[in-house]
N, C-alpha and C positions, 0 to 999 in steps of 0.2 A: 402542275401549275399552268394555268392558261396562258396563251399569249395575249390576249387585252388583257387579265390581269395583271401578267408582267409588266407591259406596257403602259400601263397607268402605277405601277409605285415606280418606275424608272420617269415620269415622267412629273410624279410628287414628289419625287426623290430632287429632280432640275429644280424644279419651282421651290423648294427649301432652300436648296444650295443658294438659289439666285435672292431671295428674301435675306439670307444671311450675308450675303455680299453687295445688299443693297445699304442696310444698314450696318458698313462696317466698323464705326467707331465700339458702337455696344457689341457686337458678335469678337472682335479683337479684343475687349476689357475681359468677354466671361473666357473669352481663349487663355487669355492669359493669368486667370484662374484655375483653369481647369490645369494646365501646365503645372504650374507652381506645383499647386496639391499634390501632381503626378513627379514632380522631382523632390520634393521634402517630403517625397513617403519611401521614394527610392532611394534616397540619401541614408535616412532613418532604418530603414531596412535593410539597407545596403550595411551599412557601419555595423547592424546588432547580427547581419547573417556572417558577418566576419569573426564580429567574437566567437558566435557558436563555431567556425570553423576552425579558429585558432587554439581555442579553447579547448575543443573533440580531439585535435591531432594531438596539443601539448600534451592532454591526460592519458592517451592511449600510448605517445612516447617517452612518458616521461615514467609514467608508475604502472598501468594499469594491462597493456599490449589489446590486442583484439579479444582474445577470449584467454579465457584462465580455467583452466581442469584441476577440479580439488576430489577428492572422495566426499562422497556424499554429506550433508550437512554442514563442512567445515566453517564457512563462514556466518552460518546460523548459531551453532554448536560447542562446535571444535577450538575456538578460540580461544577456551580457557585451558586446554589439555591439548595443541594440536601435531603432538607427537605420536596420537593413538589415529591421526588420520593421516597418513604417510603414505606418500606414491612411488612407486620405483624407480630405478635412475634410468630404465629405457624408457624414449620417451616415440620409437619406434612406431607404436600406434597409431599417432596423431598422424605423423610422416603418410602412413600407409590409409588412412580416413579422408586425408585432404587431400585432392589430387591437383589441384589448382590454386594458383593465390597464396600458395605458404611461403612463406621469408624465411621463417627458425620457429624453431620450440626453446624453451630457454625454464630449467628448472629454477626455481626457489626452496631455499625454506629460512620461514620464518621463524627471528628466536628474539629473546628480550634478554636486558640483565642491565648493569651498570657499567660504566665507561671512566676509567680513571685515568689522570695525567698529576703527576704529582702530588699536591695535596686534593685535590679537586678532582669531585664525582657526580655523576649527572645519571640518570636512568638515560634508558636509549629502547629503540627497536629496530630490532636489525632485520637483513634481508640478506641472505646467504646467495648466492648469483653465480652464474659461469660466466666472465666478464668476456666471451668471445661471441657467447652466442646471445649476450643482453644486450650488447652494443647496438644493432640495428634498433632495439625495441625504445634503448632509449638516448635516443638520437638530440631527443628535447631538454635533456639535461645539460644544465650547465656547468662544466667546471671552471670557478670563480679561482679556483688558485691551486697551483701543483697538476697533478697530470690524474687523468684517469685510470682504471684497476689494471685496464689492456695494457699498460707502457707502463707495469708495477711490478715489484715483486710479487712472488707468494703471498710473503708475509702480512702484507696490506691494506689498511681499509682507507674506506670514501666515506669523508662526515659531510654531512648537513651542515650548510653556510650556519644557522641557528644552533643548530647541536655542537659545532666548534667552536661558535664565538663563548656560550654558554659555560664551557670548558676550560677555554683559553690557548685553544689548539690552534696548529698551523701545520702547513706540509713538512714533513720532515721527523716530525716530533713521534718519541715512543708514547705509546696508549697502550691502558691493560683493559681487556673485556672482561668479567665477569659475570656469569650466571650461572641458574641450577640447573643443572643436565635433565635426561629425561626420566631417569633414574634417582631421580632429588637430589642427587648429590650435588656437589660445589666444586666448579673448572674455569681456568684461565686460560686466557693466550693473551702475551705482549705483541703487538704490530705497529709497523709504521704508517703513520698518516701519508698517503699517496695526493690526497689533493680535496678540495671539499670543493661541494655540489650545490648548485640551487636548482629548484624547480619553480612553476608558476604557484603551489602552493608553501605558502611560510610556514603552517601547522605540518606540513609531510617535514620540509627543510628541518625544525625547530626539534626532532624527535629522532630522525632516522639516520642508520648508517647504512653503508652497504661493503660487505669482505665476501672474500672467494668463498662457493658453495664450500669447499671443503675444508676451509678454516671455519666455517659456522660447520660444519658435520664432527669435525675434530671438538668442538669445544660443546656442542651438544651429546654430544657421543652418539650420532645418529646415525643412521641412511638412509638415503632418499629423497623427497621434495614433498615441502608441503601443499606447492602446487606447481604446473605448470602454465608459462607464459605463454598463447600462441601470436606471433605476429604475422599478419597477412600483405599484401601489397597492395590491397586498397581497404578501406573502411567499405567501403561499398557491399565487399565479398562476404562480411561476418554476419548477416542472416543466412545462406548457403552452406557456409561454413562449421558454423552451429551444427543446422541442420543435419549435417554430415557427419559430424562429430556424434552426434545424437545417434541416429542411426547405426553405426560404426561401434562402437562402445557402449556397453552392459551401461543401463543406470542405475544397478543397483553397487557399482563399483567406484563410478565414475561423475562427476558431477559435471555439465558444462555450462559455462557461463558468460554472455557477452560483456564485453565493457560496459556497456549502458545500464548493468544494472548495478555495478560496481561502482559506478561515478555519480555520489550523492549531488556533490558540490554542483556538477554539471547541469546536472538535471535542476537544479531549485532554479540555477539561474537559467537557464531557459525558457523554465514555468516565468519566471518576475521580467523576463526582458519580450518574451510573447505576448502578456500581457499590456504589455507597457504600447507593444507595435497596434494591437488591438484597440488603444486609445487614440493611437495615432491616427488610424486608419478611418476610426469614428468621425473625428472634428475634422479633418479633411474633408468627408463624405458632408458632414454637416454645412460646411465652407461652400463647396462643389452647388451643390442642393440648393442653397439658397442665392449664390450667385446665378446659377441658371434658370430657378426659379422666378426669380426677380426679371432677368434681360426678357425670359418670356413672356410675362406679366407686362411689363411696358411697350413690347412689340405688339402684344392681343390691342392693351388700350388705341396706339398711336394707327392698328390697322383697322380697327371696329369698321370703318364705311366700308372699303375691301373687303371682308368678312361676310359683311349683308350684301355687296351688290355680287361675290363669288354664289353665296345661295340664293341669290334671287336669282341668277340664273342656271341653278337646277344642281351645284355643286353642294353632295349632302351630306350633313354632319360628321358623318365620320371621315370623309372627305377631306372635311376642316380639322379635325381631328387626328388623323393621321399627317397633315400638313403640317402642325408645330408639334407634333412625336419626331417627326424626322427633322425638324432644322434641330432639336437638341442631341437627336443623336447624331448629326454632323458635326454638332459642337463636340461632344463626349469622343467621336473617331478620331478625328481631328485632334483633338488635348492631350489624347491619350496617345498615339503617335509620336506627337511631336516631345509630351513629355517625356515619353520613354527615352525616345535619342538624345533628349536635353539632360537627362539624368545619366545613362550611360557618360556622355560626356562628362558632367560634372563629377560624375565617380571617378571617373581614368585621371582627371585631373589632381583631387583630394586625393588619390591613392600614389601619386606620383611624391607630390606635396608631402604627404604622410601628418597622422595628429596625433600629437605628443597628446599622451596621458597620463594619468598619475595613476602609481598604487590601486588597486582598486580592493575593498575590505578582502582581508585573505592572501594579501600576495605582497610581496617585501618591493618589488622594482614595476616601475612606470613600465609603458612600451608606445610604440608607435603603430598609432591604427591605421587602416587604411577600410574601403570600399570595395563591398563583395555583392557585386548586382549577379543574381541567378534568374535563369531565363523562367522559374516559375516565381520569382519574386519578378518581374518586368511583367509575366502575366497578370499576377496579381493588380498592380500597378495600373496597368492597362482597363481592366476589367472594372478595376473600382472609378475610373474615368468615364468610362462608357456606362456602368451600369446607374451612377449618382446622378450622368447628366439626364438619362433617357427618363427616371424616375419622379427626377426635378422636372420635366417638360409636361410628367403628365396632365397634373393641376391644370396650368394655363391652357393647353391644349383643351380639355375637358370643356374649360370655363368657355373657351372662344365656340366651342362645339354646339353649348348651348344657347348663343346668343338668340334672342329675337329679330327679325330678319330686317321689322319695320323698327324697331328702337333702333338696331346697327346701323340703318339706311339713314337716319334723323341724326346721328351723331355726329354732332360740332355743325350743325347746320343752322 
């Protein structure tokens, strides 16, 4: 790049700046639009990038862990029969695939049957579990009354806030399990309620228990796990992880699979609340556009003699052109700047504050939201400031470009 080059947009670059600080009343209204836009998108962003994060951790702590190893087809398959796809109780493998990032492996197996207390019987689905090494994965559970499997006897189980109220259970109380073994036959075990559970989903709550792997292996007559849980110590690590695991382990034995493809729920609402940001993003842009649109538009009018007597002496169109390209995009750096640190702020504030919510469809208890600004949502943010205003400036720029030299020189005269 040249040096007069340089030195003529440093010097159109002054000459915007100084037009925009001439007429500060209008240049301070579309600032203060441009702002706005950039903090009710940060807000808005900010608030649904929280759900998704609160939302990814609770599912992966609560039910689902980082990745889960079934034998081939299981959960396409095996669901109606998944005693013929059964893993072994070492779970050594995984240990020695991941060399980084691993927290536990934590077997399962899944079994169904009916859940009786007295006169009263309920279907159920169970989840067989090693309450020492599940503990990390689901950290997101809540025990609503009684104690967890860790501080339980053997004998034991965890119901669902919904599947005990359904029943008529409480901690302490005897319950019979019931189901068909894997062999069709018909087995029982009596256990004591240890304490019930909620999660963020009511449909998992409203259906499941959870007893030691080896009271669900004793009453299936089984061995083994239907699958394995792995948990990592960051989400971050479970494409690598995968990866690894893929690698590492046969697939024609071993099935690996991230969370993300397991969390239907997750995903729809991601899909419906991206969308949703995407409208947001729209009518701001729209807002942005025509507010700087507009301050342009009345600046070209109010400078028209300026204009013609700039080209009549020898300053040429594009000149004039690139002169209100650059007061909008002063506008747009400027907005976007100040919005970002104006939104940051007002996020650390709401997030302080905390926003009570309600239920949302799918989940039994309110919570309190708060404000998750990421530094590629602040990009974002930023980008959509700069890029609405520079786009908004084109028009008017354009228009002033092609003025008439002797009409602009005549005007209001």
């Amino acid at each position: 790049m040249s040096p007069p080059f340089v030195s003529s947009i440093i010097h159109t670059l002054a000459l915007a700046a100084r037009n925009l600080a001439r007429q500060r009343r209008r240049a301070l209204l579309a600032l203060a639009t441009v702002c706005g836009g950039v903090v009710a998108f940060l807000l808005a962003g900010g608030f649904i990038h929280w759900i998704f994060q609160d939302m990814r951790e609770s599912t992966i702590h609560s039910q689902l862990g980082h990745i889960q190893i079934t034998r081939p087809g299981y959960f396409r398959v095996g669901l109606g029969d998944p005693y013929s796809y059964l893993l072994p109780n070492d779970t050594s493998v995984v240990s020695n695939a991941i060399t980084s990032h691993l927290r536990t492996v934590s077997p399962r197996l899944s079994f169904n049957g009916l859940l009786s207390k007295d006169d009263a019987t309920v279907s159920f689905v169970g989840e067989g579990i090693d309450p020492s090494k599940e503990a990390p994965i689901t950290r997101a559970i809540t025990i609503v009354s009684g104690k967890d499997l860790t501080a339980a006897a053997p004998d034991s189980v965890l119901l669902g806030e919904g599947l005990a109220a359904n029943l008529g259970a409480s901690p302490g109380d005897r319950v019979v399990l019931l189901a068909t073994t894997a062999q069709g036959g018909v087995n029982a075990v009596e256990l004591t309620v240890a304490g019930l559970f909620a999660t963020i989903t009511k449909a998992y709550d409203d259906t499941v228990l959870r007893a030691p792997i080896e009271v669900a292996r004793k009453l299936m007559r089984v061995e083994g796990a239907t699958s394995w849980v792995v948990l990592l110590d960051s989400t971050n690590a479970t494409d690598p992880a995968v990866d690894a695991l893929r690698n590492a382990l046969p697939p024609a034995e071993f099935e690996i699979i991230p969370w993300s493809d397991l969390a239907d729920f997750y995903n729809k609402t991601v899909e419906l609340f991206s969308r949703q940001v995407g409208v947001v993003r729209l009518l701001i842009a729209l807002i942005v556009i025509l507010s700087i649109s507009n301050t342009l538009s009345m600046a070209v009018i109010e400078r028209t003699g300026e204009i013609g007597t700039s080209m009549a002496l020898g300053v040429r169109r594009r000149g004039i052109l690139m002169l209100f390209i650059l007061e909008g995009a002063l506008l747009g750096l400027a907005g976007g700047i100040i919005g970002v640190a104006l939104g940051y702020l007002c996020g650390e504030i709401v997030s302080l504050i905390g926003i009570p919510m309600p239920p949302p469809p799918g989940m039994a208890r309110g919570y309190i939201g708060a404000i998750s600004i990421s530094p590629a949502l602040a990009l974002d943010a930023f980008l959509l400031a700069f890029v609405t205003t520079l786009l908004a400036s084109v028009f008017p720029a354009w228009k002033a470009s092609r003025m008439n030299i002797v009409d602009a020189l005549r005007h209001q005269r």
